[in-house]
Z-matrix of the N, CA and C atoms (Angstrom, degrees):
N
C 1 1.450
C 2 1.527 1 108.57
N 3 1.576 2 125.12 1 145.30
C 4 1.236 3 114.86 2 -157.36
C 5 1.818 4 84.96 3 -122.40
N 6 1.142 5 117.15 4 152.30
C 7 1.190 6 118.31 5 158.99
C 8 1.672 7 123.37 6 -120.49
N 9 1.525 8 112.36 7 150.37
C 10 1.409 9 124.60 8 -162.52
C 11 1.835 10 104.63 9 -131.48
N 12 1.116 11 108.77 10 144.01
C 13 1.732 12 121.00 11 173.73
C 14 1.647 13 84.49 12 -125.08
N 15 1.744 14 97.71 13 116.82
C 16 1.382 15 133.77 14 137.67
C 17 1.849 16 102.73 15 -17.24
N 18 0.835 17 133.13 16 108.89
C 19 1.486 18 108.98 17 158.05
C 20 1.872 19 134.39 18 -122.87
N 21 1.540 20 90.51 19 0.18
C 22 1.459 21 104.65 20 154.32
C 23 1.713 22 97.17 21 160.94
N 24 1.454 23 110.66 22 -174.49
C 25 1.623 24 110.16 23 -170.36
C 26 1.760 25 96.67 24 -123.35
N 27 1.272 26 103.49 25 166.70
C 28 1.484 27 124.68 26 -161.81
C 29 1.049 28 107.07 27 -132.97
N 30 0.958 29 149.58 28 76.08
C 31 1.702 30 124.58 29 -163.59
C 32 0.944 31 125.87 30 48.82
N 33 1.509 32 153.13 31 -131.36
C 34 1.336 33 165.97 32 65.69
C 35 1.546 34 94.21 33 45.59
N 36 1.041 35 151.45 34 -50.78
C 37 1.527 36 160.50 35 -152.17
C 38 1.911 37 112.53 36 -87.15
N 39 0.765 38 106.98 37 110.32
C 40 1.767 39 109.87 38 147.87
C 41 0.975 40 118.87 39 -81.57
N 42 1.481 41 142.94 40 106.66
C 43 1.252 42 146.23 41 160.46
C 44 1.567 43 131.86 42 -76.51
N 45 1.290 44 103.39 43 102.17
C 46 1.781 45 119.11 44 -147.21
C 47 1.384 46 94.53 45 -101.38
N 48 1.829 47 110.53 46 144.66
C 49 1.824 48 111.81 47 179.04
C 50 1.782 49 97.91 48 -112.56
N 51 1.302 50 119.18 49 136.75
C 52 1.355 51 98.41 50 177.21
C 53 1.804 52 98.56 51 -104.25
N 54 1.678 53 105.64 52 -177.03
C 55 1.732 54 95.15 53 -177.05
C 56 1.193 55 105.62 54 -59.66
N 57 1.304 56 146.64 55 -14.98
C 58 1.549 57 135.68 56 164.90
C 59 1.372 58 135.76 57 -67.52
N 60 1.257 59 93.09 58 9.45
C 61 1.988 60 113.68 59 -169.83
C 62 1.570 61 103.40 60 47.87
N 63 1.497 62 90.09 61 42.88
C 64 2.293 63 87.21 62 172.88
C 65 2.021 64 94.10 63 -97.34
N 66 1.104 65 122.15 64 149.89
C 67 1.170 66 137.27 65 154.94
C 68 1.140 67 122.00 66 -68.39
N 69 1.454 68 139.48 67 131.45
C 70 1.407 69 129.03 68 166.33
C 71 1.902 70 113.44 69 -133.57
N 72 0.823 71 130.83 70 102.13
C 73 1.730 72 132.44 71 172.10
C 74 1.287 73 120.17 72 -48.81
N 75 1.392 74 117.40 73 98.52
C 76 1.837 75 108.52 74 -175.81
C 77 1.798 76 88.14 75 -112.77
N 78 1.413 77 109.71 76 148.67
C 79 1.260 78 131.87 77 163.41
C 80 1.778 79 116.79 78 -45.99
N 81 1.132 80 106.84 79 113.08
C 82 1.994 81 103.89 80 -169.25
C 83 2.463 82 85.05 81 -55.44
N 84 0.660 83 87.93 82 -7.75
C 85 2.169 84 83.04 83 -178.65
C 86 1.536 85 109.68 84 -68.88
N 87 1.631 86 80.23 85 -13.26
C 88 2.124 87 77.64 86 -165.00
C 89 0.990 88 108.23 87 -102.55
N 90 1.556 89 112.33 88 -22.49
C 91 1.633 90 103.68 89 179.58
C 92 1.148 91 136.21 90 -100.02
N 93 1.408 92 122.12 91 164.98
C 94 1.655 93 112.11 92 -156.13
C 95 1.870 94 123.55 93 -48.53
N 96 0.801 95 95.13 94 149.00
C 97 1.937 96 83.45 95 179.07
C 98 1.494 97 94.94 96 -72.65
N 99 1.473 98 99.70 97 135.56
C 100 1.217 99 121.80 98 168.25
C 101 1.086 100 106.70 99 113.69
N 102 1.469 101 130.08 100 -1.49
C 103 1.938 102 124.03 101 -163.43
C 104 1.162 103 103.98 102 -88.57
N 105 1.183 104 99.41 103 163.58
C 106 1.819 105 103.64 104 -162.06
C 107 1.729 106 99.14 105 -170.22
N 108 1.248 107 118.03 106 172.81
C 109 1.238 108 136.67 107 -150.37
C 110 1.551 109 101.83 108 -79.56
N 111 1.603 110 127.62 109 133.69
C 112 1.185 111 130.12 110 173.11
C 113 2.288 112 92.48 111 96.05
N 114 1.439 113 111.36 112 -48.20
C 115 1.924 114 89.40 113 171.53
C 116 0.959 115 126.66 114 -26.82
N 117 1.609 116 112.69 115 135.18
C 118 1.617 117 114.47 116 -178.28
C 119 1.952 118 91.63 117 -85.39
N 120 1.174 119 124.04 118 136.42
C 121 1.714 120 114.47 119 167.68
C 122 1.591 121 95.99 120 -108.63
N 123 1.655 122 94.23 121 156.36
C 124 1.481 123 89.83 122 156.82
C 125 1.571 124 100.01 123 -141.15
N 126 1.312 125 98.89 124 154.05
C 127 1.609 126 120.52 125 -173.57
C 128 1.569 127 117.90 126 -97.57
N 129 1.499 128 119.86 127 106.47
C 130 1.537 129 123.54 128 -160.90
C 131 1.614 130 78.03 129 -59.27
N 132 1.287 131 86.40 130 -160.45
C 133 2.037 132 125.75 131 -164.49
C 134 1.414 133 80.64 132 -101.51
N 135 1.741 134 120.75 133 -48.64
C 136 1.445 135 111.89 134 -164.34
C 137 1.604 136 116.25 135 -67.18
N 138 2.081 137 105.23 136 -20.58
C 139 1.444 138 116.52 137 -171.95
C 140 1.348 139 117.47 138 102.13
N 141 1.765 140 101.00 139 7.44
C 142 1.605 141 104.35 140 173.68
C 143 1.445 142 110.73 141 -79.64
N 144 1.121 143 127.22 142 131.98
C 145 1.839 144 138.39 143 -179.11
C 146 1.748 145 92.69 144 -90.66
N 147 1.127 146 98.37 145 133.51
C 148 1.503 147 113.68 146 158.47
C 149 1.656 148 118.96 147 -150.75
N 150 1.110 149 132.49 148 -176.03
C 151 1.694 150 145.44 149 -147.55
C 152 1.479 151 87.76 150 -114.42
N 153 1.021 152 119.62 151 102.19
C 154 1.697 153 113.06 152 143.97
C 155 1.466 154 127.86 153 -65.10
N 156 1.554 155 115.85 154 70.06
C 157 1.272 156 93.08 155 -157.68
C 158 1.784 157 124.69 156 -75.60
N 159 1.413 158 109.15 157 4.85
C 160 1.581 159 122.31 158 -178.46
C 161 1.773 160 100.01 159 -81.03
N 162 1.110 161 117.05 160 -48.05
C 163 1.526 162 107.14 161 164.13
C 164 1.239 163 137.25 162 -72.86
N 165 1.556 164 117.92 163 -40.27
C 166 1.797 165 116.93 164 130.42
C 167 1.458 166 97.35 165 -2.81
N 168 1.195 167 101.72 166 -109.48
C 169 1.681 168 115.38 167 -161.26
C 170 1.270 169 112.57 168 -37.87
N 171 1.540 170 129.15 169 -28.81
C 172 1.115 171 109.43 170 -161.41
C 173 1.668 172 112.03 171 -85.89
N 174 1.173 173 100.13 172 -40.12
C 175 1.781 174 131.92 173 163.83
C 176 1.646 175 96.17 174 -49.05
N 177 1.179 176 134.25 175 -60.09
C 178 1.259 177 129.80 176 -176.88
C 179 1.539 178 113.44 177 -44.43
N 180 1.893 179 105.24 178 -64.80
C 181 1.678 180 96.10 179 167.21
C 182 0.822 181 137.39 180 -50.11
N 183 1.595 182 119.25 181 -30.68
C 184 1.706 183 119.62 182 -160.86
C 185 1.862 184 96.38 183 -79.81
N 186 1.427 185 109.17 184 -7.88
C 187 1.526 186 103.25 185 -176.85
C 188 1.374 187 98.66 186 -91.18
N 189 1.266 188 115.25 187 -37.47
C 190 1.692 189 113.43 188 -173.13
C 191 1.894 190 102.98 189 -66.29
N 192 1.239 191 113.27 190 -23.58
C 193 1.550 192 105.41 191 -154.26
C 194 1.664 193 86.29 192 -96.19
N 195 1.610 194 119.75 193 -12.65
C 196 1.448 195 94.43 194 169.55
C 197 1.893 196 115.95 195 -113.69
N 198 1.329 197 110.28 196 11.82
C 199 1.288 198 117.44 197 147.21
C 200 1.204 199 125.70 198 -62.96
N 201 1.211 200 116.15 199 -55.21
C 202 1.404 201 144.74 200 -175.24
C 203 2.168 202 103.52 201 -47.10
N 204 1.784 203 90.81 202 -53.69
C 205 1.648 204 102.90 203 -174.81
C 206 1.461 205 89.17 204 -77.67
N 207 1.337 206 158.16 205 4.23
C 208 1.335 207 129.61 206 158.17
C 209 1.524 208 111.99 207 -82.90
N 210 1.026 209 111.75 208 -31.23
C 211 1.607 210 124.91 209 175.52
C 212 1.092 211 118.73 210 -66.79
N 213 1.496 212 115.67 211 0.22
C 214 1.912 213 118.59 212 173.73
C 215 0.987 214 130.89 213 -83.99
């Protein structure tokens, strides 16, 4: 299973980072309703995309808790 971070939209385009900091462009048609910028996705074996939303969140805090420590 491969995993992808959302990293902003293009038009027609989702622009996805994988852990290798490679870029990849998926069609906003393919991905789950509701995805949006900062979702962790992951990509079955079969090529189904879905929302991790427990790593979402978790990835979400660890950004807020080191925003948060520059602001101290």
């Amino acid at each position: 299973m491969k995993t992808l971070i959302i990293d902003r939209f293009e038009g027609s385009y989702a622009i996805c980072e994988d852990k290798d900091q490679k870029y990849f462009g998926i069609e906003t048609a393919e991905l789950p309703k509701g995805a949006k910028e900062g979702d962790v996705l992951e990509i079955s074996d079969e090529g189904t995309l879905s929302i991790n939303a427990e790593k979402t969140a978790a990835r979400r805090s660890k950004i807020k808790k080191l925003q948060d420590k520059l602001w101290e």
